[in-house]
N, C-alpha and C positions, 0 to 999 in steps of 0.2 A: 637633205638626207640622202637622195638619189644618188650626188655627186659625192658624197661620203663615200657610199658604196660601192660606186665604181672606181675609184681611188685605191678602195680597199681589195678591190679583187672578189669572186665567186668565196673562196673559202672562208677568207675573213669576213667576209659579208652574215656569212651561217653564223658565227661564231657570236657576232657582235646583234643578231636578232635573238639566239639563243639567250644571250647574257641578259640581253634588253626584259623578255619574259619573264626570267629567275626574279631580277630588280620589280618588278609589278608583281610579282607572283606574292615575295618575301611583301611588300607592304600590305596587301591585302590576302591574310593567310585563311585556312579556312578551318573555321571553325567547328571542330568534332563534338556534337553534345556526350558528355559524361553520364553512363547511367546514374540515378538516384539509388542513394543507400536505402538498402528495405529494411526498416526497423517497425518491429511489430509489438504492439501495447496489450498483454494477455492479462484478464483483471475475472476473480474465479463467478463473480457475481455483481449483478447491478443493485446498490446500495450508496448513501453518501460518501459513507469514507472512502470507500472504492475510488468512486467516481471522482473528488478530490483528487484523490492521488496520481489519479490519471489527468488532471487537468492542471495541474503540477509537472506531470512530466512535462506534457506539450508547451506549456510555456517556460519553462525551464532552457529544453530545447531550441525554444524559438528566436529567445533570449541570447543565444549563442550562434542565431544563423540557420540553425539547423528546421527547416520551415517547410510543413505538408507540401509536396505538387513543386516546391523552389528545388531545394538541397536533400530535400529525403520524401521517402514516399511510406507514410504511416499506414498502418494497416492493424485494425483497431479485435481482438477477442475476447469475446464472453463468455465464459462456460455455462452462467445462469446459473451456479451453485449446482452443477449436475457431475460429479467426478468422471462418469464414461466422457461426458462431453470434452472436459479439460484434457484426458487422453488424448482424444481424437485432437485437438488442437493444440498440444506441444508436438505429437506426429506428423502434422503439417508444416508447425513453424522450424524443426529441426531441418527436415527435408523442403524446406521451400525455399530455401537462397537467402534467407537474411541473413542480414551485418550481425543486428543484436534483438535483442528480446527483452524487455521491461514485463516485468511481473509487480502485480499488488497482490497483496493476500500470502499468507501461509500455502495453506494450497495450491495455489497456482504455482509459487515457488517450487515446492515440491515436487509436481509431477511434470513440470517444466526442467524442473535439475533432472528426475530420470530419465524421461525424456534426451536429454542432452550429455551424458552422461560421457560422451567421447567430443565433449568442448566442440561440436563441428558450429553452434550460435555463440557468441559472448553474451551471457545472461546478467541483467543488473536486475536486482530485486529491490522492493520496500514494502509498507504495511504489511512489516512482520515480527510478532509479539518476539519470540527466539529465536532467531537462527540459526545458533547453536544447536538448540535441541528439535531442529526441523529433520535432522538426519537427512543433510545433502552437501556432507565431507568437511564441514566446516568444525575447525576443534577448540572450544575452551579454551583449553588449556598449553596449546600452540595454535594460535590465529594464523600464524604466519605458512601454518600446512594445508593448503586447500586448494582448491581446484583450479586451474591456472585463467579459466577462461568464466569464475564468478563474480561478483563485486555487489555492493549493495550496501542496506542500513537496516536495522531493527529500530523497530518500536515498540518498545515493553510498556506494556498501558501501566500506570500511577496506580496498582491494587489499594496497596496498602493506605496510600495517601486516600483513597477512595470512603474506605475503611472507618479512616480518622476523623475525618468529615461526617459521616454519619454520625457514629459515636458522640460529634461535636453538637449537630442539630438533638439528636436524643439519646443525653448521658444515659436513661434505665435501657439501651437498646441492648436486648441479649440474646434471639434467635434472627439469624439470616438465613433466606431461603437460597439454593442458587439453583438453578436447571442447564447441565455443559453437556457438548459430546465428548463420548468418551474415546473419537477415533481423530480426534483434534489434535495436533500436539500445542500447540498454542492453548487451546481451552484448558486442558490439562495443566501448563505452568503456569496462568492465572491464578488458577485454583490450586492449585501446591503454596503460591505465596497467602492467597486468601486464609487458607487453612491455616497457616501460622503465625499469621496477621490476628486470626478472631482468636486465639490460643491465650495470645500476649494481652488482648482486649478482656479477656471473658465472656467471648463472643460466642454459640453455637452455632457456628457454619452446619445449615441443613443440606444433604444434596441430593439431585434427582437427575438424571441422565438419562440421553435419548440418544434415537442414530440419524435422527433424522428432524428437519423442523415440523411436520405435519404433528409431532408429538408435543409440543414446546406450550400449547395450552395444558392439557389435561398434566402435565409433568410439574408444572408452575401451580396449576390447581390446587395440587396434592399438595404439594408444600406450605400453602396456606391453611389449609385444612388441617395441618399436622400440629400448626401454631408460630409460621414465620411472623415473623413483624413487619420484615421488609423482605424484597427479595434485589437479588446483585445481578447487574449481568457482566459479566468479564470478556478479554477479545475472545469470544467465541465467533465462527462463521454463523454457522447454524442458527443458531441459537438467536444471531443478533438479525439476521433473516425475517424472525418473527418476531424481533421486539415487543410489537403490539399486541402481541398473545401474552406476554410476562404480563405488559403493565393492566390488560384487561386484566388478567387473573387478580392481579393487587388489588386492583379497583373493585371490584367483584369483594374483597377482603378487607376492606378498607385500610390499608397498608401500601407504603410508596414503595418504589423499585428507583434505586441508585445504580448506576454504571458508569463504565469505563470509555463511554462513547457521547461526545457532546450535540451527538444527532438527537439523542432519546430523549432529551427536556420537551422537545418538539413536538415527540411523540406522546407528550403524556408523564414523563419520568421524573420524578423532585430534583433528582441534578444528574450531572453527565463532566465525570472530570476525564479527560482525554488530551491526545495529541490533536493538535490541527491537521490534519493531512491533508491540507495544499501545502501544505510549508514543508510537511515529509515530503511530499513527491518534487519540491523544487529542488529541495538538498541532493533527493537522488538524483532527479533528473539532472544536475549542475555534474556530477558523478560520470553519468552517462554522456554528457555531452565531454568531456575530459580526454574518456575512451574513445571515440570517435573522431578525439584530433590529436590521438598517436599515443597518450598513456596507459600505463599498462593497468588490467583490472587488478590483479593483487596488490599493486601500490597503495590502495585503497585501504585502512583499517573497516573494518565490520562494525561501526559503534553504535549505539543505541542514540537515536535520532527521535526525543520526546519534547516537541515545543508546547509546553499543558497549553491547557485551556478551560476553564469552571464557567460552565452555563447552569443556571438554577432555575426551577420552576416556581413562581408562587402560585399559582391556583393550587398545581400538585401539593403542595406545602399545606394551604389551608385546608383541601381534602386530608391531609393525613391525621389528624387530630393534634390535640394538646400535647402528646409528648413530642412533638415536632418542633422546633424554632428554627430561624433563622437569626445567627447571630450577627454584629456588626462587623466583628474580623472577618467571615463570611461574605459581608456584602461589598466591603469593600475587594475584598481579593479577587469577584468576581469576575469573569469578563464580560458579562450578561445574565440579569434576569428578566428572564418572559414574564 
């Protein structure tokens, strides 16, 4: 090499060590870590279906690469069913640098869309009864008009289907208790369809409203006392919160509580016809993960995302008395009885 270089002279000597380094440099380049995208998981209260839906997201995500502490860095919100609280933490996550925002719940949707209101997160939503009628820009009647930077799915709980099933276990059924918030908009389109659901039945839809779950016993009470037979729970927050205050109050009455949530068999409840949401939150999460490798959120249609699900109770069932059955279409349709 020496004799290279003297051959080559001082100048070309510089030129031809310069080139040498570039060559070693070029094969061993050096490597810039990339920050992780901050994607933050806002869910308005801890609950099964929540929780689901967030355990959906995550593996949904993972599923596509996108992996806590690897490729993204999760960062996980609970309001605990407290509205100041979900404030304070769509305030955070507008202003705190993330990529995107995953919401479960109505709620959390909501105050996470005003919250964000000048698109500075990409928001994808799920576990949410309407969309539509969440009042967060999104229109019936043009889908195609809405906020550039939302995307998501609804889940309209099976009312009616709910309804029919009762009806089915006991044809003389003819008062239903229900206890909704009335600052819900999801509890409220529950109950708009229940209403014209028991109409077509011959059904007396009874109702009793609250603002808060601390009320959901003595609300539930009263309606048994008035003469329900059974009592309904619909996707209410609140309401589904205290489940176990409904079904004591039944129980207390001797009369079962049917809903829209396949958590509540668990709890005590004769059946729970509902959406799976681990399967909502895959579908969204597959959504989310879409947007994160460069498609656009409005490409996405708004659809109703309801994978049923019928879990029955028999104890509940044999508590309930004689006008109660369980019939064989029933069992077989089931996906589970406890």
């Amino acid at each position: 090499m020496m004799s290279v270089v003297r051959k080559l002279g001082p100048g070309l000597a510089v030129i031809l060590g310069v080139s040498l380094i570039l060559v070693f440099t070029d094969r061993n380049p050096v490597r810039v870590q990339q920050p992780l995208k901050r994607i933050a998981l806002f869910k308005f209260s801890s609950r099964q279906t929540l929780d689901d839906t967030e355990r959906g997201y995550v593996d949904a995500l993972s599923s596509r690469g996108f992996v806590q502490g690897k490729t993204i860095s999760l960062t996980f919100f609970n309001a605990q069913n407290d509205l100041p609280t979900a404030n304070t933490i769509a305030g955070e996550i507008v202003h705190g640098k993330y990529h995107m925002v995953l919401t479960a719940s109505t709620p959390a949707l909501q105050v996470m869309a005003q919250a964000n209101k000048k698109g500075t997160v990409v928001h994808v939503f799920g576990t949410v009864t309407d969309p539509y009628g969440a009042g967060v820009g999104l229109d019936r009647m043009h889908p195609e008009e809405r906020p550039a930077h939302l995307s998501g799915a609804g889940t309209f709980q099976p009312v009616e289907k709910a309804f029919l099933i009762a009806r089915e276990m006991n044809p003389r059924l003819s008062k239903v208790g229900v206890t909704w918030c009335r600052s819900e908009s999801c509890s409220e389109a529950c109950v708009l369809i229940a209403r014209k659901v028991c109409d077509s039945l011959g059904i007396t839809l009874m109702e009793s409203m609250v603002d808060n779950s601390s009320g959901v016993l003595e609300a539930s009470q009263a309606l048994v006392v008035k003469g329900a037979e059974a009592l309904w729970i619909g996707g209410d927050n609140t309401v589904e919160i205290a489940a176990d205050m409904v079904i004591k109050a039944a129980r207390e009455g001797g009369i079962p509580v049917f809903t829209n949530n396949t958590d509540h068999p668990a709890l005590g409840a004769l059946f729970g016809l509902g959406a799976n949401y681990y399967q909502v939150g895959l579908q969204v999460g597959r959504i989310a993960a879409d947007i994160l490798e460069g498609a656009d959120p409005v490409s996405f249609r708004v659809d109703n995302v309801v994978p049923e699900k019928l879990l029955i109770n028999r104890q509940a069932l044999n508590a309930a008395g004689n006008s109660w059955n369980l019939t064989e279409a029933l069992v077989a349709r089931a996906d589970s009885i406890l």
